[in-house]
C-alpha angles and dihedrals in degrees: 000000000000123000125273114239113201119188121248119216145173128244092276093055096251116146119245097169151287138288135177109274096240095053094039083059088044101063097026100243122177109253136172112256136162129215114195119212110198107198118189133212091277088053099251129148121237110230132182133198117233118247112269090240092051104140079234143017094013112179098009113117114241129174115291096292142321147185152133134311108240115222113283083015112128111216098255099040074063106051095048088055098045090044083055098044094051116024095024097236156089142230136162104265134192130198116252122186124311128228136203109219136154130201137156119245135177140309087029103305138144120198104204090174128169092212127211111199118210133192139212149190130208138119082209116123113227128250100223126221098221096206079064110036134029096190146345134213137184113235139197103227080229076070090041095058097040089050089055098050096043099026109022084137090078096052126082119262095241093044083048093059096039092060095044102045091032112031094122096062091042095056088047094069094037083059085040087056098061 
């Protein structure tokens, strides 16, 4: 399998260079990533579960899918191919808002990610890639927020932080969808 380049970046997004993933992850380096939020016509968020031999979070529940722009790679030529390769669809999709967080996973791994966030729109149920996900559900945002106050420990670090620090903006375009 070749290696994975993410792209590294400053606060204000600008690109300073590249660096293998797992070494990006390693020594916590900020990088450039995406995480996608398809919303149906009920308003509901679409959630998948992480494979259970993910080098980090496996099991926890995290938004629909989410990644890391290749060199060259727009964000949403990203997220459409990231949405394919792990959930097995499409959906027109719209960049949000982006976020800088850090937070220590796993193994030994530190995601220092400026985030765009990217949403979608579809009824349409995934076809999961199984060396990716174990499972999917659709989600209220109402189950959403009680999960995060009463079971935030099966949720993702980072999906942790974008729903506390952006909520609002989420349940905006869950309300939008419908």
């Amino acid at each position: 399998m070749p290696s994975e380049y993410v792209v590294l970046v400053d606060e204000q997004d600008q690109a300073i260079g590249q660096l293998e993933k797992m070494e990006a992850h390693r020594l916590g380096l900020l990088h450039r990533a995406f995480s996608v939020l398809i919303f149906n016509s009920k308003g509901e968020l679409l959630l998948q579960q992480r494979a259970a031999h993910k080098y980090h979070s496996p099991l926890l529940w995290t938004n629909t899918c989410c990644s890391h722009q290749r060199p060259g790679e727009t964000t949403l030529m990203a997220a459409e191919r990231r949405l394919q390769e792990e959930m097995g669809m499409s959906a027109p999709l719209q960049t949000a808002f982006k976020f800088l967080y850090k937070a220590d996973l796993d193994q030994g791994l530190t995601e220092h990610e400026l985030d765009h966030v990217v949403f979608g729109f579809t009824n349409q149920d995934p076809q999961i890639n199984s060396e990716e996900v174990r499972a999917f559900q659709w989600v209220s945002i109402d189950q959403l927020s009680h999960t995060l106050q009463n079971n935030r420990q099966t949720l993702t670090v980072w999906f942790q932080i974008l729903l506390e620090q952006h909520l609002d903006k989420i349940t905006k375009a869950a309300n939008e969808s419908m």
